[in-house]
C-alpha positions, 0 to 999 in steps of 0.5 A: 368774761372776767379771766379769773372767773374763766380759770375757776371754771375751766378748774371745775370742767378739769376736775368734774371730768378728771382730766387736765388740759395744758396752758396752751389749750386753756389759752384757745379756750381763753381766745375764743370764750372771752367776749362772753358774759361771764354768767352766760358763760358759767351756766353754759360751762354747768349745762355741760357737766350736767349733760355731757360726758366728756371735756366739752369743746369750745363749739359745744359752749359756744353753741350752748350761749348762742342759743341762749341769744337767739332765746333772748333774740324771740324775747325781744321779738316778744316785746316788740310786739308788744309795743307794737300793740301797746303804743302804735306807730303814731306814737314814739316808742322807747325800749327799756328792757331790750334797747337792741330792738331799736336798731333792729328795727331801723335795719328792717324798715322802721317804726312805721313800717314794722307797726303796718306790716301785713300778717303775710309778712310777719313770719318773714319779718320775725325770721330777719328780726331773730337773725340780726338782733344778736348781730346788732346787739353786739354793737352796743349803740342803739338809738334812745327812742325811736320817733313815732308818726306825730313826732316825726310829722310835727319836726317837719312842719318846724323842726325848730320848734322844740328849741324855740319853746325852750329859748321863749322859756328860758327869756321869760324866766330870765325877765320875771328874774329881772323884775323881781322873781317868780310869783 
């Protein structure tokens, strides 16, 4: 969260319940409230003037953004699903909207796995999936796509292949350069 945008509403929650808080205090809530986007922070800060009546504390605003992730953690689960249906495990899967889904689904087994699990397993699944994709989110680093069963089956009978097409490529377009241009 941007620190002015943090002032501002710290100002608003001092004068909507008519009471002031000192530095020190304004630098705990700085502290701990900080990492949080600054429009999840602000619409947490605003659901507290609307439902409470008094000077909310950090728990309270951290409670009402987490629970906003795990909102966002179900959607995920959502579009998981969705992909799974859509695209299937023989073909890789990219996720657009929510990139965290990638590396969650590393962690709980893979492609391939999450896209075979029995319907038994399923409430268990989601129940590990909505309890890491928050966790994982924060680290920002998720894989680009993951590989379906034909890519992955067709880089083991030769995983050089992409790399070789592209080198053929590149030395026929080098040539018909040395003899005079593309036709």
């Amino acid at each position: 969260m941007e620190k002015n945008i943090f002032l501002k509403s710290i100002k608003l929650l001092e004068d909507t319940f008519d009471k002031k808080i000192s530095k020190t205090k304004i630098n705990i809530y700085w502290s701990r409230l900080k990492e949080y986007d600054n429009n999840k922070c602000k619409k947490a800060i605003l659901q507290c003037i609307d439902q409470s009546e008094y000077f909310p504390t950090i728990a309270t605003i951290k409670k009402i953004i987490d629970g906003g992730q795990e909102d966002e953690a179900e959607l995920a689960w959502i579009e998981l699903k969705n992909k799974i249906i859509e695209v299937g495990y023989y073909r890789s899967v990219k996720f657009e909207k929510y990139p965290a889904i990638g590396l969650v689904v590393e962690s709980l087994g893979g492609w391939e796995y999450l896209c075979n699990m029995k319907i038994s397993d399923e409430t268990w699944v989601k129940k590990e999936f909505i309890k890491l994709y928050p966790i994982l989110k924060k680290q920002e680093k998720y894989p680009e796509y993951l590989p379906g069963y034909c890519e992955i089956e067709n880089n083991k009978k030769n995983p050089n292949i992409w790399m070789e097409n592209i080198t053929r490529a590149k030395e026929q377009y080098l040539e018909s350069i040395k003899k005079g241009g593309i036709k």
